[in-house]
N, C-alpha and C positions, 0 to 999 in steps of 0.2 A: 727282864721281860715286863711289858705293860701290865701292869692292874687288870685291866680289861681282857686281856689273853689268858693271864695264871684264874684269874674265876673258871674260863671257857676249859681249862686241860685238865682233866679230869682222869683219876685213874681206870676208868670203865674203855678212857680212849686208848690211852698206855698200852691197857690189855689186849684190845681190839688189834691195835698192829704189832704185838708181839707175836700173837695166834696168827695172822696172815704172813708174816716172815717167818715163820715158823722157829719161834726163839723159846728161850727158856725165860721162866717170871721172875728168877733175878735182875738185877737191873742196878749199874751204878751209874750216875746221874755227873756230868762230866761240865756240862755247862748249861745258861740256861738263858745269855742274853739276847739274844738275838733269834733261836731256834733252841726246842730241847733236845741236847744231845746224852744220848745211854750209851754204857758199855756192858755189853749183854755177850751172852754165849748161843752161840746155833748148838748141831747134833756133833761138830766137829771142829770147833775154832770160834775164837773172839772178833767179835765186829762190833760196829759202829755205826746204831741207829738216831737218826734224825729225825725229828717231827716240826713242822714247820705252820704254823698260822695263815692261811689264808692272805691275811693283812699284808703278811711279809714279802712273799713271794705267790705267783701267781704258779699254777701245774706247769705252765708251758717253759718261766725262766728256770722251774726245777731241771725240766727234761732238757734243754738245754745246756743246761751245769754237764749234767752228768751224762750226757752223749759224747761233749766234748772233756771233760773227765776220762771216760772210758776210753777216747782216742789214741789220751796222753797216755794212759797206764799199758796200751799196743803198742804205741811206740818207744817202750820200755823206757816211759819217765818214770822215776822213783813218786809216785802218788797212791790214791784209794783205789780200788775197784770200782764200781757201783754195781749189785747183785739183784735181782728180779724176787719176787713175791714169788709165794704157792701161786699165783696165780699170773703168773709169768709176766708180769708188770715192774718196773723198776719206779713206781709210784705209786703207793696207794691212798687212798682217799677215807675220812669219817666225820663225819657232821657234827658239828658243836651244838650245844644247848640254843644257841641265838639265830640258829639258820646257815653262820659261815663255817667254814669246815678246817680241818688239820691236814695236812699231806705228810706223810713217812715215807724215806728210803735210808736201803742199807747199803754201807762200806763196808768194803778190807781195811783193816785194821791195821797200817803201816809199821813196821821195823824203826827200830830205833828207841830212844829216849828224849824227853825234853832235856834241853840246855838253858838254866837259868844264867841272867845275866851277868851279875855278877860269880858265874862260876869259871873254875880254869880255863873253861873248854869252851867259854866265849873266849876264841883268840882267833890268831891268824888264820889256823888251818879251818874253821869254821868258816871264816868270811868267806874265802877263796871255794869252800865247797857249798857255799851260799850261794854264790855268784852263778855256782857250775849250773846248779839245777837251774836258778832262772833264765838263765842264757838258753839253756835246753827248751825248758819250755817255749820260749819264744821263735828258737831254730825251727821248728817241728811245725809251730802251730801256723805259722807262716803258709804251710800249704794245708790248711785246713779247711774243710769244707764243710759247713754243718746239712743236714738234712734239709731239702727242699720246703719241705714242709712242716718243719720246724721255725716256730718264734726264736731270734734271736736275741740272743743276754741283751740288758742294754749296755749303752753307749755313756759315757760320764757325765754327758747333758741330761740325761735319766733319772738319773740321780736324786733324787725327792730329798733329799739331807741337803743338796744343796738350795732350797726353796726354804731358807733359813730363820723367813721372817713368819711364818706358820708356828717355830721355836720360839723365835724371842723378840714377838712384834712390837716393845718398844725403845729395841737397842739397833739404833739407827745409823748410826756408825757403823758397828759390824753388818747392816745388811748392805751399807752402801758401799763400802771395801770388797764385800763379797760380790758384789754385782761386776765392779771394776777387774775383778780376779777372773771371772767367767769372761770376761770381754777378753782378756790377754790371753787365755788359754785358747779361746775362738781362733785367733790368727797363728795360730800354730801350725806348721805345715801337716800335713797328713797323707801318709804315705806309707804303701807295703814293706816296707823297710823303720818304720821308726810307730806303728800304729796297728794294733791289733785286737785278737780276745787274750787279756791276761785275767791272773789271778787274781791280782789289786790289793793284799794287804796278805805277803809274808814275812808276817814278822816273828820275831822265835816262838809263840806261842801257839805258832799255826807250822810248824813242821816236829818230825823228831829228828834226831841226829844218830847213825850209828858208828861214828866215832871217822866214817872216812866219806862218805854220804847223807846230804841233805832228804828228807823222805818228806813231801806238805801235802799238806792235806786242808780241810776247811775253803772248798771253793765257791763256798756263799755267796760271795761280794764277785762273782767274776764280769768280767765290763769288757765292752768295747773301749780303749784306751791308749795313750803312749807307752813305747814301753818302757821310757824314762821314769813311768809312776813306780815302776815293779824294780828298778832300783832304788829310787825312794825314800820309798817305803822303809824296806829292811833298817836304812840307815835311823829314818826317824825316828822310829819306834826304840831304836837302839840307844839314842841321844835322849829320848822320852825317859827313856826307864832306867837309864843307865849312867844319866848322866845331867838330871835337872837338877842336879845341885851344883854342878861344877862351874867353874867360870868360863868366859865366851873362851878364851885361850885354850882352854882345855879342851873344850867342845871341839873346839877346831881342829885341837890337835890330833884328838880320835875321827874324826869324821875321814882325816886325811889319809891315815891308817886303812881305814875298815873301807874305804872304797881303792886304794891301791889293791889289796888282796880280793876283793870282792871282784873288780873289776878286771882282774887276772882270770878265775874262776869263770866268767861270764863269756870274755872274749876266747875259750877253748872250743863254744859251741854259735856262738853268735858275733855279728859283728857289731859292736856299739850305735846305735839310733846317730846319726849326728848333729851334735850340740845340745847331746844328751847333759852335760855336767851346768849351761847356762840355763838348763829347763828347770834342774829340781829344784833350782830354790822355789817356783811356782809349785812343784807339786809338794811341795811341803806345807806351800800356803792352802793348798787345798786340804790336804787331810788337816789341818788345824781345822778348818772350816766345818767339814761333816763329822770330825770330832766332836767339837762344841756343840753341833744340831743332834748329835746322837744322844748327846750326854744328858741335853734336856727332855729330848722324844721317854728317852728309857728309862731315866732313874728322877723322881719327883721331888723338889725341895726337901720333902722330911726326912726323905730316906738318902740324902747323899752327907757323907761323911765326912769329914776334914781331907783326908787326901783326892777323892771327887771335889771340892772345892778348891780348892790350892789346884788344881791341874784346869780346872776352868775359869780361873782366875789368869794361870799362865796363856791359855791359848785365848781370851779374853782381849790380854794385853797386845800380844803378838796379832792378832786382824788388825786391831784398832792400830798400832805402829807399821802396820804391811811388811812385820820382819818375820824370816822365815826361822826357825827353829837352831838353824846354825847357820853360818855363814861360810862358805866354801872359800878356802885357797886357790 
């Protein structure tokens, strides 16, 4: 989280939307980059409270989220609920010391467990039940409609991490790769079948697993988008964290794997985007892109570590070479 926001959250605020959802003042503190997320107890069950900065997110793209959230979790996708205030609101509001405010909402608390990556149970039958759920997602949301009068999520041109020279105005190379990257993704076809509202970044640490079911959760980042991002994704993140040591050969090797099974799991509920598999190496150049704009927005010279360094070093090199993360078979 920014400097600027951890001053403004304050525990008077904490308590303020514990008392309106009517929680208990335990509180265990689960992440904090982006939004501060608690795991708190109500009068009968554990949930999953959110508080969110102003800066980050406006009221409307929260209600947003979570209208079409609540859709998914009706048409019985494995996701969060989102549950209403004491005051029958599924957002509520409290003003920071500086005049801009916080917004809180609570989830259901999803089934399952995390799967680290290097553990057994990153294997096959994971990808495959990886696949199932984002295909779902996408089958479903295809006839979705959000509220007339409802702001919609944006759209990946929206995207403020991609206005990358605000980050790091005087590395010129990567803003001018990055500009040529947006122009290629512009001519992409766009069509009810290959383009939608997804999730935009499930990658294992935004779902749990209960051993035969994917369960995600974290729809923060949700966008108007391809749905080529939302297979991805998974992959990248998987090659990210699982495999930035390995050589290009072996990358390749696993990527070939993890999208055979994934892409089994997907096609039960969806039909594949077409010429979904020439797309991702672009969207892999993308999430390199607001990776690196992230990495500077949120964590400041002093406080990044040797592995923050080494990972923005890697995707560093990767804009400047216009190579995507892996290279597909």
């Amino acid at each position: 989280m920014e400097k600027s926001v951890e001053i403004l959250f304050t525990e008077t605020i904490l308590k303020g939307f514990l008392k309106v959802f009517q929680l208990q003042t335990e509180v265990k503190k689960l992440g904090d980059f982006e939004n501060y997320v608690f795991e708190v107890n109500s009068s009968d069950k554990t949930v999953i409270l959110r508080i969110t900065h102003n800066s980050h997110r406006s009221k409307d793209e929260i209600l947003a989220e979570l209208e079409w959230m609540n859709y998914l979790n009706k048409q019985n996708i494995n996701c969060p609920e989102a549950f209403t205030s004491s005051n029958n609101q599924l957002i509520e509001t409290l003003p920071a010391g500086d005049g801009s405010c916080f917004f809180a909402c609570l989830f259901s608390k999803v089934p399952g467990y995390p799967v680290k990556i290097k553990s057994s149970e990153f294997n096959d039958q994971l990808f495959h039940a990886w696949g199932e759920a984002i295909g779902q997602m996408h089958a479903v949301t295809k006839n979705y409609q959000p509220s007339k009068e409802r702001k919609l999520r944006p759209t990946w041109m929206d995207e403020e991490l991609l206005e990358i020279e605000i980050y790091v105005p005087n590395e010129n190379e990567i803003i001018k790769n990055t500009k040529l990257l947006i122009n290629k993704l512009k001519s992409l076809p766009v069509k009810k079948d290959n383009f939608g509202l997804i999730h935009s970044d499930v990658h294992s640490g935004n779902f749990f697993y209960d051993g035969e079911s994917v369960h995600v959760f974290d729809f923060d980042d949700c966008s108007y988008h391809w749905f080529a991002s939302d297979i991805a994704i998974p992959l990248y993140y998987s090659i990210m964290y699982g495999y930035q040591d390995a050589s290009e050969g072996e990358r390749e090797q696993f990527a070939t794997n993890f999208l055979a099974h994934f892409v089994k799991g997907y096609e039960q509920h969806n039909t594949l985007p077409k010429c979904w598999k020439e797309q991702l190496p672009l969207f892999f150049m993308l999430r390199d892109v607001t990776l690196y704009s992230v990495l500077h927005k949120k964590i400041s010279p002093e406080e990044r570590d040797d592995t923050i360094n080494k990972m923005l070093e890697a995707l560093k090199s990767r804009i400047i070479k216009k190579e995507p993360i892996v290279k597909l078979c």
